[in-house]
Structures are given as structure tokens and as C-alpha cells.
ChimeraX commands (.cxc) that place a marker at each C-alpha (Angstrom):
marker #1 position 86.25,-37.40,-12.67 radius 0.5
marker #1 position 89.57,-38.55,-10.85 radius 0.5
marker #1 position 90.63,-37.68,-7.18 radius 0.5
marker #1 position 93.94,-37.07,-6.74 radius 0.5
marker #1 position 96.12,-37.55,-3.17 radius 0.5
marker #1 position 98.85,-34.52,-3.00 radius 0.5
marker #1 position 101.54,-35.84,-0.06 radius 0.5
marker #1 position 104.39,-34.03,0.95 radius 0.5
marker #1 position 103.36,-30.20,0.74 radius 0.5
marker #1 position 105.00,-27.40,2.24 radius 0.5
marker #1 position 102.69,-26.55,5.35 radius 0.5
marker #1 position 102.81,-22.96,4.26 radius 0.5
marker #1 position 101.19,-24.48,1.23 radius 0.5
marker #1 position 97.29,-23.32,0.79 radius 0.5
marker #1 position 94.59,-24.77,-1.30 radius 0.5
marker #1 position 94.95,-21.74,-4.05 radius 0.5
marker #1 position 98.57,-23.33,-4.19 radius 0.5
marker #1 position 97.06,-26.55,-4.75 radius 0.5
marker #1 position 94.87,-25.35,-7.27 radius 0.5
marker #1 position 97.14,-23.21,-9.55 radius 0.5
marker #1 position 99.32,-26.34,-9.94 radius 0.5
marker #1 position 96.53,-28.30,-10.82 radius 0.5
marker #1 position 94.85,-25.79,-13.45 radius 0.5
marker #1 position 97.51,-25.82,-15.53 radius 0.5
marker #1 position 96.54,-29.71,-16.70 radius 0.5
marker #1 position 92.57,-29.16,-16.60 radius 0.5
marker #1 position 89.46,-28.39,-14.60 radius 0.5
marker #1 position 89.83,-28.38,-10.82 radius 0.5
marker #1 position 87.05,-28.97,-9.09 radius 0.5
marker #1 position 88.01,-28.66,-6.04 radius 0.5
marker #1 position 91.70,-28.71,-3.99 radius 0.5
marker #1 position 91.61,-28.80,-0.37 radius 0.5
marker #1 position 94.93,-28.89,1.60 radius 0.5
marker #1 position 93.99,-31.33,4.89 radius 0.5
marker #1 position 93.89,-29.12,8.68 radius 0.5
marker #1 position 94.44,-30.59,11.74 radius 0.5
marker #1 position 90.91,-30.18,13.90 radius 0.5
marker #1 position 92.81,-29.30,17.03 radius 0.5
marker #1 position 95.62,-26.76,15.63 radius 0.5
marker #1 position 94.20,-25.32,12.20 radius 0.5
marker #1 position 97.96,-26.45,10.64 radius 0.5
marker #1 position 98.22,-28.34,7.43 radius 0.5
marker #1 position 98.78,-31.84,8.19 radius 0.5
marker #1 position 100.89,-32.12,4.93 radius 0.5
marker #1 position 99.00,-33.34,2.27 radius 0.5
marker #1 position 95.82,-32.40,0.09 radius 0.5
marker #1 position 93.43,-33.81,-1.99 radius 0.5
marker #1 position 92.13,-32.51,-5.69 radius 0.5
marker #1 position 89.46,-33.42,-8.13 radius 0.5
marker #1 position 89.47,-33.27,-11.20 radius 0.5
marker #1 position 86.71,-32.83,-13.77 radius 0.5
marker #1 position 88.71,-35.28,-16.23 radius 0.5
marker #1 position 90.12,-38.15,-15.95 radius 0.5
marker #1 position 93.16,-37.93,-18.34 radius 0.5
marker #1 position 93.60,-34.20,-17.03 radius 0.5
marker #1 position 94.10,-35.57,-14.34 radius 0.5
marker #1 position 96.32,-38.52,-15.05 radius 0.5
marker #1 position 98.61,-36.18,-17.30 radius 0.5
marker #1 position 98.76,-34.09,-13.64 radius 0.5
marker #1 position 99.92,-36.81,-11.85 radius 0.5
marker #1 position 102.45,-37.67,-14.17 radius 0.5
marker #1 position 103.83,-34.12,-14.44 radius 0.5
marker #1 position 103.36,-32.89,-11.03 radius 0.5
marker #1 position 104.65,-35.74,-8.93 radius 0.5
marker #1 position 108.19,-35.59,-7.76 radius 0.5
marker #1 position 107.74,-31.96,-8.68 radius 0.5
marker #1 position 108.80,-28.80,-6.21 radius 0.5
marker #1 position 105.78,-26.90,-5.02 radius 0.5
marker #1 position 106.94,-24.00,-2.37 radius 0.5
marker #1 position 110.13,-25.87,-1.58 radius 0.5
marker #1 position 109.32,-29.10,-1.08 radius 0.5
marker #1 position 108.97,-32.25,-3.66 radius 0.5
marker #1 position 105.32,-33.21,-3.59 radius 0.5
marker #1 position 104.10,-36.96,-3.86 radius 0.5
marker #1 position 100.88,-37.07,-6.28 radius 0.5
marker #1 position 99.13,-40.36,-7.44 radius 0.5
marker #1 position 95.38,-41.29,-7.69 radius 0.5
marker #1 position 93.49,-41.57,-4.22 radius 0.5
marker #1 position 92.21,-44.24,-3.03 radius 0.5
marker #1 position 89.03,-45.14,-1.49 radius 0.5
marker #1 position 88.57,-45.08,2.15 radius 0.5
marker #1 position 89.15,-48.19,4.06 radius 0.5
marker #1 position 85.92,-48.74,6.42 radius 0.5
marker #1 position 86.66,-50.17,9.78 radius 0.5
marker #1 position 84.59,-50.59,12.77 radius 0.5
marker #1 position 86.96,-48.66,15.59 radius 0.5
marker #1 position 84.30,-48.70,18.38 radius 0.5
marker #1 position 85.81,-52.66,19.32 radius 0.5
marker #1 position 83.14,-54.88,20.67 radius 0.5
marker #1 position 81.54,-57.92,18.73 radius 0.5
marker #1 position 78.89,-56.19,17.24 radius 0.5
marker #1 position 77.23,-58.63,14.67 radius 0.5
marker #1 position 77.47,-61.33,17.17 radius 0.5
marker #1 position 74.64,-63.03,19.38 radius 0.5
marker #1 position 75.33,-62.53,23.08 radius 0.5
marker #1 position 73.36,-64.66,25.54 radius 0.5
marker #1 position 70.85,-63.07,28.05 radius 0.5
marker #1 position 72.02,-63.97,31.27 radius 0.5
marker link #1:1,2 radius 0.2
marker link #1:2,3 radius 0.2
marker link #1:3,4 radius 0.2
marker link #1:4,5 radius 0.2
marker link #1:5,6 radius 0.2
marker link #1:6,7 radius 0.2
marker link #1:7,8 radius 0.2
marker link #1:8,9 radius 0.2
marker link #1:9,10 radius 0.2
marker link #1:10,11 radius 0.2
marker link #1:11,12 radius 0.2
marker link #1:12,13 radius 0.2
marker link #1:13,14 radius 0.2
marker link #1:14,15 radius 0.2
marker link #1:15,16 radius 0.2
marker link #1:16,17 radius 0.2
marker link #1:17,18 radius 0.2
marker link #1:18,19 radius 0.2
marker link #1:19,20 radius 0.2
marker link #1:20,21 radius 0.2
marker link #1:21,22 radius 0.2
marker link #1:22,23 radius 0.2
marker link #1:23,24 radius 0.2
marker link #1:24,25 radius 0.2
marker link #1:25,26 radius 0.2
marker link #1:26,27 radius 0.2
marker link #1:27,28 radius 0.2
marker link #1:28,29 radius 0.2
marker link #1:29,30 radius 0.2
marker link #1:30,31 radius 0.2
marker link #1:31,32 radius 0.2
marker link #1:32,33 radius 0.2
marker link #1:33,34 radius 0.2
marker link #1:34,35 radius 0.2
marker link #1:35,36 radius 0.2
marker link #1:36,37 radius 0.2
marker link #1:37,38 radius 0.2
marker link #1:38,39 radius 0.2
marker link #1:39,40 radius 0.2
marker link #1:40,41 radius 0.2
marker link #1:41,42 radius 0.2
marker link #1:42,43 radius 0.2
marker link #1:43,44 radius 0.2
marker link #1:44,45 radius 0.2
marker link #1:45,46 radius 0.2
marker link #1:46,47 radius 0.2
marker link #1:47,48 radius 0.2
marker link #1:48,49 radius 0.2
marker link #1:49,50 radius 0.2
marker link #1:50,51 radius 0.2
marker link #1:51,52 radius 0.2
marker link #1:52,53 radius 0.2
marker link #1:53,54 radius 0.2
marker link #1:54,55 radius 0.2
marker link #1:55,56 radius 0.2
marker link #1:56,57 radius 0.2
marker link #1:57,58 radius 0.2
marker link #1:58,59 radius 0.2
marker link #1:59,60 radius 0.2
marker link #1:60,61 radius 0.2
marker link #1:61,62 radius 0.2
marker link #1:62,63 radius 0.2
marker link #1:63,64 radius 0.2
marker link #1:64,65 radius 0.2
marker link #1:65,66 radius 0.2
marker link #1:66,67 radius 0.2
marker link #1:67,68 radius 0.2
marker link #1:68,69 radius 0.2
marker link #1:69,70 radius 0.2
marker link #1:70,71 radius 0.2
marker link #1:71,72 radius 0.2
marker link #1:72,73 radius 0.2
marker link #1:73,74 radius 0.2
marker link #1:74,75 radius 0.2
marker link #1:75,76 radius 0.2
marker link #1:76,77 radius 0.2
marker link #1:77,78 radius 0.2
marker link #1:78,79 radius 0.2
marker link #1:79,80 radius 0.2
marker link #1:80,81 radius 0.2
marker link #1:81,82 radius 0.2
marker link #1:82,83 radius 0.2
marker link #1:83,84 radius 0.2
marker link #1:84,85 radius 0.2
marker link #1:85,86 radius 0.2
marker link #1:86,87 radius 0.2
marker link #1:87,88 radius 0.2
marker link #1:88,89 radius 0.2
marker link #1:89,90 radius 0.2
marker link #1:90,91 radius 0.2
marker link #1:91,92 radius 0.2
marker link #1:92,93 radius 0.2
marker link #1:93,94 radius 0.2
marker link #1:94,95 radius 0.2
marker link #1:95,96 radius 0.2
marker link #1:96,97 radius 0.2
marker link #1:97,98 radius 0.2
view
């Protein structure tokens, strides 16, 4: 299994458009083309996964740099999620109970 960061997309670009690129190198498991909460719009980029790894490396290496509905897409391997603590405060830390 690989996940796979799409950047640059067209935002008329949809997840089926996502997809069909992607098919041609393998299994997709899933595509999904990245909304904005407020507006419903494509923010631009996408995500896929791919049931194979070397599928999916062979994809990256044919598909980036690529034109997908007029616009050069970016593709390379995801990476995890950075985890930070936005809430601020010192949680973690003893506070005295004065």
C-alpha cells in the first residue's frame, strides 16, 4: 500500500480525474481531491492510495510533472502527518495551586 500526495491540480479537477490517471499504473483504492470546509472548492491538491507499492512508485514517476486538465501536477509519496499541540498552554507541566 503507498499514499500518494497529488499538488498542483486544476480546481475543475474531480476525484474520477484523479482516479483515471492513477488506474492506468494499478489498483486505486481510493483518490480524493481535498475541499475547502467553508466553500466546497478544491483546495488544489489530492491524495491517492494505492493497493501496491511499486504501482504506485511507477505512478509517481510517470505522472509527476505531467499535464492533467491543463495544469502540470506535482506527485510524490505522502508523508505522515506532523502532530502538534495547537491549543497553546503548558499542558504536561505542573502548575502550583495558589
Amino acid at each position: 500500500m503507498i499514499n500518494i500526495y497529488v499538488g498542483n491540480l486544476s480546481y475543475q479537477s474531480g476525484d474520477a480525474d484523479v482516479r483515471s490517471a492513477f488506474e492506468a499504473f494499478g489498483e486505486v483504492k481510493s483518490a480524493k481531491v481535498i475541499q475547502d470546509m467553508a466553500t466546497g472548492r478544491s483546495k488544489g491538491f489530492a491524495f491517492v492510495e494505492m493497493a501496491d507499492k511499486a504501482a504506485g512508485m511507477t505512478a509517481i514517476e510517470q505522472l509527476d510533472n505531467t499535464d492533467l486538465n491543463g495544469r502540470n501536477i506535482r506527485v510524490n509519496e505522502a508523508r505522515p502527518r506532523e502532530r502538534t499541540n495547537d491549543r497553546g498552554g503548558d499542558r504536561g507541566e505542573f502548575r502550583s495551586r495558589h
